[in-house]
N, C-alpha and C positions, 0 to 999 in steps of 0.2 A: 477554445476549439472543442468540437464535439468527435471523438472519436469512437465509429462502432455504433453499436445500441438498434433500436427501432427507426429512431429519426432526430433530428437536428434539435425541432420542440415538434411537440407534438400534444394538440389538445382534443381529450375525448379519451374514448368511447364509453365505458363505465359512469356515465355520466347522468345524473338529470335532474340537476341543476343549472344555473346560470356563469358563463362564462363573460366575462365583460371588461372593455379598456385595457388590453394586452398590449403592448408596445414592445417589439425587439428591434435588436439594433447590433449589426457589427459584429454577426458571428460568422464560422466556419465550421463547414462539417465536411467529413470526412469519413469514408466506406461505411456512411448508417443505411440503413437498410430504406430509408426516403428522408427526403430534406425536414421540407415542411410538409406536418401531415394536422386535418382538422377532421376528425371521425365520428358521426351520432347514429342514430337509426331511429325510425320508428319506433314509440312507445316507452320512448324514453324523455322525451321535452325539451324542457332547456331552450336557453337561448344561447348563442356563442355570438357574441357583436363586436363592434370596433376593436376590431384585432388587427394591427399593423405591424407587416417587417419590412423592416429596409436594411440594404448594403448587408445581402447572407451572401453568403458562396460556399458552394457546395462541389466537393469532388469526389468520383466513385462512390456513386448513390447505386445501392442494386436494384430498388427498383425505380420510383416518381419519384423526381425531385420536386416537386409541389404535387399535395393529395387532398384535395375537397370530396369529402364520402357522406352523402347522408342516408347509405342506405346498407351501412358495416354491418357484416355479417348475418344480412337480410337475406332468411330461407327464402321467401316465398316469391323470389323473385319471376317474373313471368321469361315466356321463351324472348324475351326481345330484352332481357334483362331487367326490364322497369318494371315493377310490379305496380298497382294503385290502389288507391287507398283513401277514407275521407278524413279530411284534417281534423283534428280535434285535440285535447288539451295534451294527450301525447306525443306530435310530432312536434318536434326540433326544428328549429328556426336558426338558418343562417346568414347574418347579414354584413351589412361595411368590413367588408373583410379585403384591404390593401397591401397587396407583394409588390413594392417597386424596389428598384436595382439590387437586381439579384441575379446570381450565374449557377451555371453548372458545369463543369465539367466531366462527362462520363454520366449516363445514365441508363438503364433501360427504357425507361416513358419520361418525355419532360414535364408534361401536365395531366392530369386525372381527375377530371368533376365529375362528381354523379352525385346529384340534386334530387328534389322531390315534385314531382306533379303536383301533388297537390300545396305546396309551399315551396317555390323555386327559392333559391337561393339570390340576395336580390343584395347593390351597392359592391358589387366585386371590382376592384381595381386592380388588372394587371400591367405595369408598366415600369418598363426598361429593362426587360429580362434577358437574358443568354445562356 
């Protein structure tokens, strides 16, 4: 059981290197500040891939009990929130990234993605959430 902290797991931000083959299984969190959370930005790289959880449950999350960000504490964001930009060997790549059965109880936001124009986030599977 995860009690407290920033989040349940959480991979990224400081990051720009390659994240790869993640498998969880069979946790519980409890009053962290978001379940699952996956954070890069711009001009940092990396690749985050085949990251799977299954069977988490999450209660008194303050804020997203699931957080996909690839755009973490990106000044330059435009008035509509997305800023654009052209791809290149610094933007971060997120892909097969599957949450099935998984719950919440208690949250502010259940889900939070915010991808990149120019490199969407691509192979997301959500299923059998609550």
């Amino acid at each position: 059981m995860v009690l407290a902290g920033h989040g349940a797991v959480v991979i990224g931000s400081e990051m720009s290197a390659d994240v790869r083959n993640v498998y969880v299984q069979d946790i519980t969190a409890h009053s962290t500040d978001r379940g699952i959370r996956l954070k890069t930005r711009r001009g940092r790289g990396g690749i985050v891939e085949n990251i799977r959880f299954e069977n988490v449950r999450m209660q008194k999350i303050k804020m997203e009990a699931i957080v996909l960000n690839m755009q973490y504490g990106d000044r330059s964001l435009g008035e509509e929130g997305v800023s654009h930009s052209p791809k290149d060997k610094t933007t971060p790549t997120l892909r097969n990234i599957t949450i099935r059965n998984a719950s919440c109880e208690g949250a502010k936001q259940g889900i939070r993605i915010i991808g990149l124009p120019e490199n969407p986030i691509t192979g997301l599977t959500l299923e059998d959430l609550h």
